[in-house]
KEDREN-841784 format. One record per residue (C-alpha): residue number from 1; y, x, z. Coordinates in Angstrom, 2 decimals. Each point is the difference from the previous one (the first is absolute). Layout:
// KEDREN-841784
  seq        Y        X        Z
  NUM        Y        X        Z
...
//
This chain:
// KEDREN-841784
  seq        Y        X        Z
    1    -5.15   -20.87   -14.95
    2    -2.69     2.48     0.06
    3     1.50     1.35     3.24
    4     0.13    -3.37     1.48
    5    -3.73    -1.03    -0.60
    6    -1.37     3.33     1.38
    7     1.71    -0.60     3.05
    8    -0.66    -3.44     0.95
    9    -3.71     1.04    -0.86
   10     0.81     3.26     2.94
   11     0.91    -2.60     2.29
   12    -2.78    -2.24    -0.79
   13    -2.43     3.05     0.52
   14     1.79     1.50     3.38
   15    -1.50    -3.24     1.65
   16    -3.16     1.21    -0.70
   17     0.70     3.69     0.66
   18    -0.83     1.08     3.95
   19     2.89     1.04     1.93
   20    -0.53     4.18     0.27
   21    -0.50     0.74     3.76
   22     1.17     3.57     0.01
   23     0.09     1.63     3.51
   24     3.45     1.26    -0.54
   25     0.31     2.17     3.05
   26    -3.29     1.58    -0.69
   27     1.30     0.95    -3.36
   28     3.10     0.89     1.47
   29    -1.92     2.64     2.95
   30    -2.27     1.11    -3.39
   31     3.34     1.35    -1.94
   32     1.19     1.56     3.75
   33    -3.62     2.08     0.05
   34     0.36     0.75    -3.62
   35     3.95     1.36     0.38
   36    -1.40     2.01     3.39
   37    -2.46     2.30    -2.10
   38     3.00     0.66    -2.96
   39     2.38     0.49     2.72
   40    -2.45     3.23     1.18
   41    -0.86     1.11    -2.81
   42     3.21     0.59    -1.38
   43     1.41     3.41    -0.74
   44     2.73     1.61     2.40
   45     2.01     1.59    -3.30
   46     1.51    -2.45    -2.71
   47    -0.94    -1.64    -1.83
   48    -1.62    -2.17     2.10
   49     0.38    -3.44    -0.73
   50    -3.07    -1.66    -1.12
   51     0.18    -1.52    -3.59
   52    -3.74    -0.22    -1.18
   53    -4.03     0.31     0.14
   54    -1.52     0.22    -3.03
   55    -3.46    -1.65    -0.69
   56    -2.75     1.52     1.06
   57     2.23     2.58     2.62
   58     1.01    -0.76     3.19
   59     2.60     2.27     0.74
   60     3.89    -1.20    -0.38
   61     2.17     2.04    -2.96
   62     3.40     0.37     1.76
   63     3.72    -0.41    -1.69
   64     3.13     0.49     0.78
   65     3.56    -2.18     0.94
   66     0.75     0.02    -3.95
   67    -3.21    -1.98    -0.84
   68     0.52    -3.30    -0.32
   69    -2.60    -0.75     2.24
   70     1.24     2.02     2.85
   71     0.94    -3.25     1.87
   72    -2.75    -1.76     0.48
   73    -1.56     2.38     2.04
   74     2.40     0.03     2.74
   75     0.21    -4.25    -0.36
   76    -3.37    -0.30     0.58
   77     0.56     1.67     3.30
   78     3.40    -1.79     0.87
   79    -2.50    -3.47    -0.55
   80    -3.01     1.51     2.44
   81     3.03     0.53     2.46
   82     1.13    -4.16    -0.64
   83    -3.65    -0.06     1.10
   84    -1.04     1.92     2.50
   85     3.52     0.61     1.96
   86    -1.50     3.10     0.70
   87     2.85     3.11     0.00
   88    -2.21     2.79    -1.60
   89     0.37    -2.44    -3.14
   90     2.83    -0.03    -0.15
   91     1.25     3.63     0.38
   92    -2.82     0.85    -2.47
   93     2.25    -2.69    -2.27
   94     3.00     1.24     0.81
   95    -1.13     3.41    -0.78
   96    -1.33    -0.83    -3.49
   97     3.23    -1.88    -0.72
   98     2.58     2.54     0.61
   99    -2.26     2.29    -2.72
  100     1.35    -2.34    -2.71
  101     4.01     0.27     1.88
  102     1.31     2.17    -3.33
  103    -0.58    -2.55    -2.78
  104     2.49    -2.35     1.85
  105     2.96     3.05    -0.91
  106    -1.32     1.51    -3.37
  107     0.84    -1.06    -3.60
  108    -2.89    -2.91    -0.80
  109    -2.74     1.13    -1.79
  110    -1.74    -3.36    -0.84
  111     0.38    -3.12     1.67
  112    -2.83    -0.10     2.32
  113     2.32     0.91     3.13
  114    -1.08    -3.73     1.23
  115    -3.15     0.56     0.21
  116     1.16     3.13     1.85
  117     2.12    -0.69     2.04
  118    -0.21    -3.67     0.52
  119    -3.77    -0.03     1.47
  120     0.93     3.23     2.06
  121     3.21    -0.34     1.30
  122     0.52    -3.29    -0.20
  123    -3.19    -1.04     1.95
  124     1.56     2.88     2.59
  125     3.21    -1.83     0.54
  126    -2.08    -3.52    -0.33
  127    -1.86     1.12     3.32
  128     2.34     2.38     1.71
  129     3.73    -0.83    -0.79
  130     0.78     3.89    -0.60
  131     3.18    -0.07    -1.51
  132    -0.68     3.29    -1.48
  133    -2.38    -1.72    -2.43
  134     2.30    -2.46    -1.08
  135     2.56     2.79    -0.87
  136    -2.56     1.56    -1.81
  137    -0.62    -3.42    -2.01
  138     2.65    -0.57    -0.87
  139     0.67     3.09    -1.42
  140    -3.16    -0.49    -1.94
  141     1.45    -3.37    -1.42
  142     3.15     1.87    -1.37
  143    -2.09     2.49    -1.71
  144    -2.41    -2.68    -1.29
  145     3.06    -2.33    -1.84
  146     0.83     3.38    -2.03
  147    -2.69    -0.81    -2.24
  148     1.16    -3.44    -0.96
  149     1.09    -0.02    -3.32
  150     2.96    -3.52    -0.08
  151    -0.51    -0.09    -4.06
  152    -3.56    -0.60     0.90
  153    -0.24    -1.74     3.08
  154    -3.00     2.02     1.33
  155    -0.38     2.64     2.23
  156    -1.41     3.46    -2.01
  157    -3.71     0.88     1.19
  158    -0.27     3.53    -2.05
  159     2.84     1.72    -0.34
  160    -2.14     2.16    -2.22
  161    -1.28     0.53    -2.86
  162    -4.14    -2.23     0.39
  163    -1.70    -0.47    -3.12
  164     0.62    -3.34    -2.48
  165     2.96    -0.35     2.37
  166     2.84     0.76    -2.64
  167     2.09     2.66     1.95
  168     2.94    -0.02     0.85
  169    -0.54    -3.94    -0.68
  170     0.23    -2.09     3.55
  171    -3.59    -0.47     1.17
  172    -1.16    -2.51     2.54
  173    -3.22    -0.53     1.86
  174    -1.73    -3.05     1.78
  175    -0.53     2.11     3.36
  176     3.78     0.32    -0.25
  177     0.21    -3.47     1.66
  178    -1.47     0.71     3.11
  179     2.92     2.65     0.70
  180     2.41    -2.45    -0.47
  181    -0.67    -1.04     4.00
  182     1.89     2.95     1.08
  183     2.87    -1.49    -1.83
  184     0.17    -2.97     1.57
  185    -0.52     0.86     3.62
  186     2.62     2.89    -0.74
  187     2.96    -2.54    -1.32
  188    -0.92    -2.41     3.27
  189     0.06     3.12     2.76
  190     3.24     2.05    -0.86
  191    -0.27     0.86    -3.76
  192     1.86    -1.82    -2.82
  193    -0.20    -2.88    -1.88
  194    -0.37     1.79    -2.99
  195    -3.37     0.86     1.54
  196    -1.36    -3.69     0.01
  197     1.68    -0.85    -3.75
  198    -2.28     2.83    -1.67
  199    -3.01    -1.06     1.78
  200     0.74    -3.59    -1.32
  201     1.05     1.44    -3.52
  202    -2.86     1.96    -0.03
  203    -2.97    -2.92     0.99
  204     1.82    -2.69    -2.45
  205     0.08     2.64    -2.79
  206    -3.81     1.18     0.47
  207    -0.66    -3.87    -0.15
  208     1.85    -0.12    -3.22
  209    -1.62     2.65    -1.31
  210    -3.47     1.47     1.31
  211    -2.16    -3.61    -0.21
  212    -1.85    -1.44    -2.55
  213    -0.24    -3.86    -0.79
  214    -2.48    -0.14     2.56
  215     1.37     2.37     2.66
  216    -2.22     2.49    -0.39
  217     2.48     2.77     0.13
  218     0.46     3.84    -1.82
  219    -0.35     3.01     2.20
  220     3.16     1.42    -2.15
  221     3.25    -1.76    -1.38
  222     1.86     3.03    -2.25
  223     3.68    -1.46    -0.51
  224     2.54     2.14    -2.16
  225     2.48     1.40     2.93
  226     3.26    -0.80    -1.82
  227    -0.30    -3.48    -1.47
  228    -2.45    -1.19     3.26
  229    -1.92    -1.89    -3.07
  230    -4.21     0.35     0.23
  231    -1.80     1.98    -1.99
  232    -3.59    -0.57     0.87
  233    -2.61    -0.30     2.34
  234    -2.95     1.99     0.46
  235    -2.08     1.59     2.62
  236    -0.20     3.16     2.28
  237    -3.48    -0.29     1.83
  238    -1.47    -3.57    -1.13
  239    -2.06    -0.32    -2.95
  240     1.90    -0.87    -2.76
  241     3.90    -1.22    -0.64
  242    -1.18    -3.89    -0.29
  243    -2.38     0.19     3.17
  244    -0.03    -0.49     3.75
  245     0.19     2.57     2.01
  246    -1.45    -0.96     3.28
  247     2.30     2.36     2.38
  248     2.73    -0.99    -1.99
  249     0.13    -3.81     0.14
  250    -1.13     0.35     4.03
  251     3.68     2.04     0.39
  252     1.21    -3.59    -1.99
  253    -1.31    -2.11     2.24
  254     0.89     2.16     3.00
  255     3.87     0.69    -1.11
  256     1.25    -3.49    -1.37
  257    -1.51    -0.95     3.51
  258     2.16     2.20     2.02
  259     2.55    -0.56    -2.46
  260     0.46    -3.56     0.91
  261    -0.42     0.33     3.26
  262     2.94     2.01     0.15
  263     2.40    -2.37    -2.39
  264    -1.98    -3.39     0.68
  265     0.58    -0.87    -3.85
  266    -2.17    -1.91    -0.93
  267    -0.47     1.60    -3.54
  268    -1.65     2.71     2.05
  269    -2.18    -2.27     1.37
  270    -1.36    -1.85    -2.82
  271    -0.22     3.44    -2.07
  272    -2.10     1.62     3.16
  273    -2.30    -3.17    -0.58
  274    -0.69     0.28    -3.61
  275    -0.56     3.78     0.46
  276    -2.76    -0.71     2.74
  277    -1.62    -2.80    -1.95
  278    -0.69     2.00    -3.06
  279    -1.62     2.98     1.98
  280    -1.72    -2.47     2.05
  281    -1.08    -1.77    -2.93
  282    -1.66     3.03    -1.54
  283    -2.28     1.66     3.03
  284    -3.22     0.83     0.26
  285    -2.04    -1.96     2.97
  286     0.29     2.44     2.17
  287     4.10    -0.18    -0.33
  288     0.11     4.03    -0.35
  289     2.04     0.50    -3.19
  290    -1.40     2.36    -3.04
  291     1.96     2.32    -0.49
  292     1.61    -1.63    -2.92
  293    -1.17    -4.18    -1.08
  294    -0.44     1.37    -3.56
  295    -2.08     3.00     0.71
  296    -2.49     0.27    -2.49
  297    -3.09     0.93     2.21
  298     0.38    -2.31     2.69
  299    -2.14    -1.26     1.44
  300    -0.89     3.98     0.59
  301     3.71     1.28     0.22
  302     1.03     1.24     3.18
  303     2.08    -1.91     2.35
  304     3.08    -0.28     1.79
  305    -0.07    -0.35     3.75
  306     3.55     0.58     0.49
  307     1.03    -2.81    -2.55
  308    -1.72    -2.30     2.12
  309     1.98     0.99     3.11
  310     2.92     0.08    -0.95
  311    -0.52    -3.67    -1.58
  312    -1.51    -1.05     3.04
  313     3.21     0.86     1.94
  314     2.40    -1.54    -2.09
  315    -2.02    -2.94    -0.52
  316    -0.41    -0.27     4.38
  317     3.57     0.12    -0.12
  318     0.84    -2.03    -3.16
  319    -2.52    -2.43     1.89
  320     2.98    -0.58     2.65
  321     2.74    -0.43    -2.24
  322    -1.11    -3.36    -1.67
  323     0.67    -3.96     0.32
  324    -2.88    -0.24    -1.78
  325    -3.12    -0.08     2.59
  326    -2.57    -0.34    -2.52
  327     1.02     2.91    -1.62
  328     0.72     1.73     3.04
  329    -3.55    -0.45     1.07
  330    -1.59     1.35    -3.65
  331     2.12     2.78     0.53
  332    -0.69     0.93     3.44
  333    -3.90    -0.90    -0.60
  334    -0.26     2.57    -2.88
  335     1.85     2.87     2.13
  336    -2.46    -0.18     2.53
  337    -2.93    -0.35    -2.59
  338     1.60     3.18    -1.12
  339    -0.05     1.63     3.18
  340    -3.04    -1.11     1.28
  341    -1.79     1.74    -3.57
  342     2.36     2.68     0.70
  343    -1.23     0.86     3.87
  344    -3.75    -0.14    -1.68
  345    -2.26     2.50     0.36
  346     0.55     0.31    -3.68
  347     3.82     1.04     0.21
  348     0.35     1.62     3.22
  349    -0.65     3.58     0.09
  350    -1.27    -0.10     3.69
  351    -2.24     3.25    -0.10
  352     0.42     0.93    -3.72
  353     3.45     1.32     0.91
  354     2.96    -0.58     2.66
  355     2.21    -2.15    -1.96
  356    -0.05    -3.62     0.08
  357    -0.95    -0.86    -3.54
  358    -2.21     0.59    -2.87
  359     0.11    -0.64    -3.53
  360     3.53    -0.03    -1.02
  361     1.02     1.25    -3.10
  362     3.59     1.98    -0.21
  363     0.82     1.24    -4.12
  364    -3.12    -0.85    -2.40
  365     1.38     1.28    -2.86
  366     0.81     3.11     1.37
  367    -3.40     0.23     1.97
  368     1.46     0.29     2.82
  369    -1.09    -1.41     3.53
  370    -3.17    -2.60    -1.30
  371    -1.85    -1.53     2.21
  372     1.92     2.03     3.45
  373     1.19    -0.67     2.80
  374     3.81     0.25    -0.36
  375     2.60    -0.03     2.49
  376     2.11    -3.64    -1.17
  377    -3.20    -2.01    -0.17
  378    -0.24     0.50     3.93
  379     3.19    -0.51     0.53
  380    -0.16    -2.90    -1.53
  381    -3.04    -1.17     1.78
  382     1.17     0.73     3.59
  383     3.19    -2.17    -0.79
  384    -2.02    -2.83    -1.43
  385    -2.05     0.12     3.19
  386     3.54     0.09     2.15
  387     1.44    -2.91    -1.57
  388    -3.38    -2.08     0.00
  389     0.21     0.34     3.09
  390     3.57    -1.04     1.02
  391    -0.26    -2.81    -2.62
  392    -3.35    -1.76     1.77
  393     1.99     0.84     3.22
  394     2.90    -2.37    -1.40
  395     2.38     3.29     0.06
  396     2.14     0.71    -2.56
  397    -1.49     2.26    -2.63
  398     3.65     1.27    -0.64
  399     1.49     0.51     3.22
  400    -3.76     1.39     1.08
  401     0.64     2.54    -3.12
  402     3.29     0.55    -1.00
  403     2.15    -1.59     2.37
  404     3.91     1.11     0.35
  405     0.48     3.52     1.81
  406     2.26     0.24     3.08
  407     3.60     1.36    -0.95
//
């Protein structure tokens, strides 16, 4: 009822909100300028793929393939060649990508190889057919499903021992969702069913398991691996066990979206809803996350920039997906609200640094990456801006993003 009350009183409001009038080609040609200075500055010797700029530097600290990070990197350049159509984007892409060519053969370490592979390779084949990168995805897939645990349900995401995660008990995280993509294009373009049953096993058990009553979710499930049964849920880099984690719910929002889209059940759909209307529920005015809703010094604790784009893509393309055209609208309306505070001179690096973004926040707890710039939150960004701009060109968001490879 609660749920139901705030948002007839969003739609009420979005009639008085003005429609954001983002230049989105302007912010587009910004991120292009921004990715030409990282592009020179980077070092001829690995590792060289940019992950991070801590506050108050303005240098990039460089990782290598094995981070789980390493993908982004080499997506963001795969989306400034959608852009530009210009060819020294894309062999800078492709030469990024095939860095990150050995996870798709070696035993998995975590299950991150989505994020990977998925935004490297997969925007590759996306915008050049190479059937060498579909080879290599699918590859990747095989190795990914070797984490799923059947007496669970859920893909592993540490195969390790993390603290307050119970080894050698079955761990599962809320990023974990956002890998399951790879799955699903893999079991529709030459791999096997199998591939497509996990990734549903693994969304309808973390929707089981990792929400609250009101769908505010836990960064960490911990299930006992022989009896599948839960045995808590707690956090990893949110504030506390009960609270929510602003990174965590956006990968929520941004996987039961995708995770529809790919089965069209509607359980998806209604669950990808009720995810979004909690964290929308919950924002600041700006519509830039805290790091976590429950931190205790807000309004003074830092923020999360790449929460907020990776919201405002799933919401652009959750936005498509609906009957419901009021709810379409509020939807839409708040991702560009997001993205027009996001291409502010208060978020954008611009001279401060060359990556797109300031002010996200990657492991508080760990202090680790507050208030940087960090690789995913312009990732992020630059596909936000993509599919805003497909969806006010009446394209398809999906075909414009992840549309089905030639064989």
């Amino acid at each position: 009822m609660q749920t139901t009350r705030i948002y007839f009183l969003a739609i009420l409001l979005l009639a008085f909100v003005p429609k954001a009038s983002l230049d989105i080609d302007a912010q587009i040609g910004y991120c292009v300028r921004q990715a030409a200075k990282t592009a020179a500055s980077i070092p001829t010797a690995q590792p060289n793929l940019p992950r991070n700029i801590l506050k108050n530097k303005a240098t990039w600290n460089y990782v290598g393939y094995k981070d789980w990070t390493s993908g982004f990197w080499p997506g963001t350049l795969w989306y400034i060649y959608e852009h530009t159509k210009d060819p020294k984007w894309k062999a800078k892409a492709d030469t990024f990508t095939r860095e990150l060519t050995p996870l798709a053969y070696q035993k998995a370490i975590d299950h991150d190889l989505g994020f990977q592979m998925y935004c490297s390779f997969g925007n590759g084949l996306r915008l050049t057919g190479n059937l060498e990168y579909k080879k290599i995805l699918l590859a990747t897939a095989d190795t990914l499903a070797t984490l799923f645990n059947p007496k669970v349900g859920t893909i592993l995401s540490w195969p390790r021992s993390v603290p307050n995660m119970e080894w050698p008990q079955h761990n599962t995280i809320m990023d974990n969702m956002i890998n399951l993509e790879l799955l699903f294009w893999a079991s529709k373009n030459g791999g096997s069913k199998r591939l497509y049953d996990i990734a549903v096993s693994h969304a309808t058990t973390t929707m089981k398991n990792h929400f609250r009553p009101d769908y505010t979710s836990y960064h960490v499930v911990v299930y006992d691996r022989e009896t599948g049964k839960k045995i808590k849920g707690v956090t990893h880099q949110g504030y506390a066990d009960n609270s929510m984690w602003a990174r965590g719910q956006s990968w929520a929002i941004y996987g039961y979206t995708m995770t529809y889209r790919e089965t069209k059940d509607p359980k998806f759909l209604d669950f990808a809803q009720k995810v979004s209307d909690v964290y929308l529920e919950r924002l600041p005015k700006d519509l830039i996350p805290y790091w976590d809703f429950s931190a205790p010094d807000i309004p003074n604790a830092p923020r999360d920039a790449s929460a907020a784009a990776v919201t405002a893509s799933a919401l652009l393309e959750l936005s498509t997906l609906l009957k419901d055209k009021t709810k379409a609208s509020l939807y839409r309306t708040k991702a560009e609200q997001m993205l027009e505070t996001l291409s502010s001179d208060r978020y954008q690096s611009r001279n401060v640094n060359s990556a797109f973004l300031l002010h996200s926040t990657g492991h508080k707890p760990n202090n680790s990456e507050i208030d940087a710039s960090i690789n995913y939150a312009d990732y992020y960004y630059i596909e936000a801006l993509l599919r805003l701009k497909k969806v006010k060109a009446g394209k398809s968001v999906q075909a414009s993003l992840k549309a089905s490879f030639r064989n």
